[in-house]
C-alpha positions as CSV (number, residue, x, y, z in Angstrom):
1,X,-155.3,140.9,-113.9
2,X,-155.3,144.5,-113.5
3,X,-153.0,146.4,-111.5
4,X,-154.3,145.6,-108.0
5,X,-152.7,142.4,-107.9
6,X,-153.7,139.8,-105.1
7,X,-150.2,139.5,-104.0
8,X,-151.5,137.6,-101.2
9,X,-152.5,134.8,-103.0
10,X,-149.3,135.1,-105.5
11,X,-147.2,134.8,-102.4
12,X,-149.2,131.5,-101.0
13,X,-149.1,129.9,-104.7
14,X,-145.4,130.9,-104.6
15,X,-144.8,129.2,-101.2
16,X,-146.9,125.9,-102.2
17,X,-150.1,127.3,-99.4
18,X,-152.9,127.0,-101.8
19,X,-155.0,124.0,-102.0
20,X,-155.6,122.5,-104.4
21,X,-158.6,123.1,-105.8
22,X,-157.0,127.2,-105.7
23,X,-153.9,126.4,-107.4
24,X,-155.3,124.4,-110.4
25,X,-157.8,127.9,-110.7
26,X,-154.6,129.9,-110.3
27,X,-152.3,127.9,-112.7
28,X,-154.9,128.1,-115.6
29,X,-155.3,131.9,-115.0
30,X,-151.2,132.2,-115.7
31,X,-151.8,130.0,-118.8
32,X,-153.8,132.9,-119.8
33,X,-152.9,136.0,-118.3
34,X,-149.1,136.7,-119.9
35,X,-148.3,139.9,-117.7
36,X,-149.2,138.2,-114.4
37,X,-147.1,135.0,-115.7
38,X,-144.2,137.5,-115.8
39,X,-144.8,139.2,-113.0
40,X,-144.7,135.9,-111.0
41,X,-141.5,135.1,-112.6
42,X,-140.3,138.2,-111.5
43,X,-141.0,137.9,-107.8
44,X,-139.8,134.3,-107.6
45,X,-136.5,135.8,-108.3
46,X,-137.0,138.6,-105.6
47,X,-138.1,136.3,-103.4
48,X,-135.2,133.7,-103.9
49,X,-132.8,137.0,-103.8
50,X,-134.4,138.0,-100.9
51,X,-134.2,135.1,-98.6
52,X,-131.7,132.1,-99.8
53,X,-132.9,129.3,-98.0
54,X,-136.0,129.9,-100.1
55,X,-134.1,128.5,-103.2
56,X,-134.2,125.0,-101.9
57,X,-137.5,125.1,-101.5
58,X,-138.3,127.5,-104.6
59,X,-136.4,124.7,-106.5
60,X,-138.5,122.0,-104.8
61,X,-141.9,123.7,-105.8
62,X,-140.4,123.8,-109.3
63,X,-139.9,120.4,-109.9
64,X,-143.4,120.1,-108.1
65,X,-145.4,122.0,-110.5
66,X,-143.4,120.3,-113.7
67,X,-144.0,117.2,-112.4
68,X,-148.1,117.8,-111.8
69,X,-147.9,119.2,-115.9
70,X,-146.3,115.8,-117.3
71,X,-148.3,113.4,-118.9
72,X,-149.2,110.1,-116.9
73,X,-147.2,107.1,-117.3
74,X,-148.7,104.0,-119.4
75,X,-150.3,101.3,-116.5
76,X,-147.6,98.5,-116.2
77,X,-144.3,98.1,-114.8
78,X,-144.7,101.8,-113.8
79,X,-147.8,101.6,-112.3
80,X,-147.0,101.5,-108.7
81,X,-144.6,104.7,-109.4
82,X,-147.9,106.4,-111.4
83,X,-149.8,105.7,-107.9
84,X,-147.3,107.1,-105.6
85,X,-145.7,109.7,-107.4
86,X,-146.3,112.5,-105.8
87,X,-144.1,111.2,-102.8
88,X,-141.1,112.4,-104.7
89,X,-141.2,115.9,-104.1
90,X,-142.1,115.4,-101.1
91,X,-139.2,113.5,-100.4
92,X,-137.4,115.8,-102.3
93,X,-138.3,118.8,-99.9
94,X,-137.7,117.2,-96.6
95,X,-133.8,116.4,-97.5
96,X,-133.9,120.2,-98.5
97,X,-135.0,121.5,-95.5
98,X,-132.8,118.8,-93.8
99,X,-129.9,120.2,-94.8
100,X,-130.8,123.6,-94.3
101,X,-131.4,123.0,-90.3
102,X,-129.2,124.2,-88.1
103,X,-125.9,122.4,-87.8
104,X,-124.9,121.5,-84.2
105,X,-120.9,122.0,-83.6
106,X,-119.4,120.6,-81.0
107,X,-116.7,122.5,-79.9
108,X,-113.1,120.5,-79.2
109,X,-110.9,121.7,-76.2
110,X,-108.1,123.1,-77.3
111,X,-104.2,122.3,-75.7
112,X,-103.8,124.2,-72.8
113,X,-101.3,127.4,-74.3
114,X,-97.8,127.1,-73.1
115,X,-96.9,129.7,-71.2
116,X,-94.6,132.9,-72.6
117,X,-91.7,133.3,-71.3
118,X,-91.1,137.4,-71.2
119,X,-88.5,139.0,-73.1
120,X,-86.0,140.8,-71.9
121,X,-86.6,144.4,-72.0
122,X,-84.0,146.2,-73.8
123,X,-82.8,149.7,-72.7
124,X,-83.8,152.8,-74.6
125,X,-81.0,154.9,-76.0
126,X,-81.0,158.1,-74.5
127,X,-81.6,160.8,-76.6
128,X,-79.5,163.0,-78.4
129,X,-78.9,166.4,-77.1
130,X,-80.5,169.0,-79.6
131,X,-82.2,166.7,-81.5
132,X,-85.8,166.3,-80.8
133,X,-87.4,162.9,-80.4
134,X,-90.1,162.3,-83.7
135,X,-93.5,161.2,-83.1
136,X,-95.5,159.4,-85.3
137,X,-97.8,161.7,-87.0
138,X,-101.6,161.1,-86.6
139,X,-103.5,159.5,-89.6
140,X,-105.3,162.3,-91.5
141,X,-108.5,162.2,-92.5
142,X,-110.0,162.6,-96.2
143,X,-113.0,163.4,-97.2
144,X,-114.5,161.9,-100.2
145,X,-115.2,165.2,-102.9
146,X,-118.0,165.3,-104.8
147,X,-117.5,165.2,-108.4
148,X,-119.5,167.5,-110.9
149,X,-121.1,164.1,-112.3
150,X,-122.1,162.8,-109.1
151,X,-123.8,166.8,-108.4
152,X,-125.6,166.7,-112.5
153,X,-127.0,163.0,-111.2
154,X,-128.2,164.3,-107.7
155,X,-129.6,167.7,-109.1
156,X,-131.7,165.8,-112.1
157,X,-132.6,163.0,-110.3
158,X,-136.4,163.8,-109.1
159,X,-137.9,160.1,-107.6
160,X,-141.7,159.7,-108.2
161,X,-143.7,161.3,-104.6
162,X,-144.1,157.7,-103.0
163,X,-141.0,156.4,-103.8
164,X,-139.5,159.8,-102.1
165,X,-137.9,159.0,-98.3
166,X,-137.3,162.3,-95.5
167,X,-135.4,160.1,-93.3
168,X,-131.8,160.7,-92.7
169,X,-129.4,159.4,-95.6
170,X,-127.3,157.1,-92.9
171,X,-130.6,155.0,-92.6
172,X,-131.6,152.4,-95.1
173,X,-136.0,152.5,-95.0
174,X,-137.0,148.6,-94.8
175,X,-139.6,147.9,-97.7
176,X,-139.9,144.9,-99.6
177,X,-140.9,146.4,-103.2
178,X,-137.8,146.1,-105.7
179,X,-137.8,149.9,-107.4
180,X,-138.7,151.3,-103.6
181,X,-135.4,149.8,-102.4
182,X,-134.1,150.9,-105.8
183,X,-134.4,154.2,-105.1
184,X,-133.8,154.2,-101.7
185,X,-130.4,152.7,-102.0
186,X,-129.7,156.3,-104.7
187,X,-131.2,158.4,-102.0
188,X,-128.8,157.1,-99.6
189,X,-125.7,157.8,-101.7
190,X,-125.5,153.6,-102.2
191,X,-125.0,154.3,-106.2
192,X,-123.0,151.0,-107.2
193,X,-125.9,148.9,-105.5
194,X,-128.4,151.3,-106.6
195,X,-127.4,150.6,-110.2
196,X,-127.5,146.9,-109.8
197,X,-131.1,147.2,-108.3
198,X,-132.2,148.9,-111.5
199,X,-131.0,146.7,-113.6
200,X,-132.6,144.0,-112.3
201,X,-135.8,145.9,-113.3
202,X,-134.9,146.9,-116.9
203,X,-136.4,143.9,-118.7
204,X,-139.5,144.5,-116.3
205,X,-142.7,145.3,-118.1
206,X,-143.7,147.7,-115.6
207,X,-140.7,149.4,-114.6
208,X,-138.7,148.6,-117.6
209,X,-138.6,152.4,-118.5
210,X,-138.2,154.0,-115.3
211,X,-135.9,151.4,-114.6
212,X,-133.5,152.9,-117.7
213,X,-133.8,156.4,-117.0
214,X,-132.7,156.2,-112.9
215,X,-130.3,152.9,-113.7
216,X,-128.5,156.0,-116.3
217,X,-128.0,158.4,-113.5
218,X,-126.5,155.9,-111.1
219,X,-124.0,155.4,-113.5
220,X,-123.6,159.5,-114.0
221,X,-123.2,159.2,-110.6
222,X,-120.2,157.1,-111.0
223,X,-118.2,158.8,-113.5
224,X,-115.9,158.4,-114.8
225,X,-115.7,154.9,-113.5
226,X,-118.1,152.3,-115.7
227,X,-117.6,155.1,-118.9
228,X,-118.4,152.1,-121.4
229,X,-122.1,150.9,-119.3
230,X,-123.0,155.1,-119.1
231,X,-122.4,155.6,-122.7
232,X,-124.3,152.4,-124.1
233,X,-127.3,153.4,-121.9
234,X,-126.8,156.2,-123.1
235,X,-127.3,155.9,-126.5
236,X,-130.2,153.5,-126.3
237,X,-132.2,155.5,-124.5
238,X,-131.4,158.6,-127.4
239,X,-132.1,156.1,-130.2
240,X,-135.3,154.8,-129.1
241,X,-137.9,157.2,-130.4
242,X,-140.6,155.7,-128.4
243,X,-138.9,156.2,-124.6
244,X,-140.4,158.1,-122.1
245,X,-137.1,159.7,-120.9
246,X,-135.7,160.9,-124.3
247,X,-136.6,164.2,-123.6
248,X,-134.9,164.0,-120.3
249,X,-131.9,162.7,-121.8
250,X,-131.7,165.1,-124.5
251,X,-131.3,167.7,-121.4
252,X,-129.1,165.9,-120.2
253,X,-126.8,165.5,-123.7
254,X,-126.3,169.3,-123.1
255,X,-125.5,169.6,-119.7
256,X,-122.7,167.2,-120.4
257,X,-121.3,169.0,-123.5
């Protein structure tokens, strides 16, 4: 496929919607299309990460689609099981979403509370003449300083145009693609998370590059905390005569020297 992808229909196969006649179509274009293969892999795994009673049933439509690609069993003894086998999953998917109903909780009475018997005030000292009384000293407040790495990742960090959000930093923009929320979670000062989202999308095909390059300045926006994971990106990215962002990081190799 090319890069207008029918997520639709990638989302139905995903969620067991497509007949059959569809599926079977679809199935035997992922046999021969390697890239969309992989990127259906890759938003199973959003998908499960996204909603988690959806790996029951993920793990359900696994078992579905492995079971529809085994050979038939031999007519005989197992007959009767050849005939009727497709009951399994769906047996298999009803205790699923069984257990993932609501629970209903019934709610036992408690023993009534004893009452409390007050205590007996004691009298305050008076106090001292010429000694004045101390009071507890309000909590004070600290601000959070922004290290020099943290202002060198926020000053090179330039997010492609429609990845780029206006909105105010205290609110989170809602989108369901992985390297939008990637970058919105570093435009919103969520670093740790942000470098966790871009590692997810390091091994993408798509992404895989610009996935390296912003996952390297979440970490720059860490130092010095998680030295070893800056400095092994790092180097792979300077070693790798082929990357995209060498250049970038190169620049960045003298800015830190």
């Amino acid at each position: 496929m090319e890069n207008a992808r029918d997520y639709d229909k990638i989302e139905a196969y995903l969620k067991g919607q497509l007949g059959e006649a569809e599926r079977q179509a679809f199935e035997a274009q992922l046999a021969q299309d390697e890239d969309l293969a992989a990127e259906v892999d890759f938003l199973r795994d959003v998908m499960i990460a996204s909603d988690p009673k959806w790996t029951a049933i993920e793990s359900t439509m696994k078992d579905y689609f492995a079971e529809k690609k085994r050979p038939s069993p031999p007519e005989g003894r197992g007959g009767v099981w050849k005939k009727f086998w497709w009951l399994i999953p769906v047996l298999i998917l009803g205790g699923a979403l069984y257990f993932l109903r609501p629970q209903r909780t019934e709610t036992i009475p408690s023993a009534p509370a004893q009452p409390e018997v007050p205590a007996k005030p004691q009298p305050t000292p008076p106090p001292v003449p010429g000694k004045p009384i101390a009071k507890t000293p309000a909590p004070s407040k600290t601000e959070v300083k922004e290290t020099p790495y943290l202002a060198l990742a926020k000053d090179i960090y330039k997010a492609p145009k429609e990845f780029t959000f206006t909105r105010g930093k205290e609110e989170m923009p809602s989108t369901d693609n992985p390297i939008a929320r990637a970058h919105a979670l570093f435009q919103t000062g969520k670093y740790s998370q942000a470098a966790e989202a871009f590692q997810a999308l390091t091994s993408n095909s798509i992404y895989g590059y610009d996935a390296d390059w912003y996952l390297l300045l979440s970490y720059l926006a860490q130092l010095p905390e998680g030295q070893a994971n800056f400095d092994s990106l790092f180097n792979k990215i300077l070693v790798d005569v082929d990357h995209p962002f060498k250049e970038r990081a190169l620049d960045l190799q003298k800015h830190l020297e």
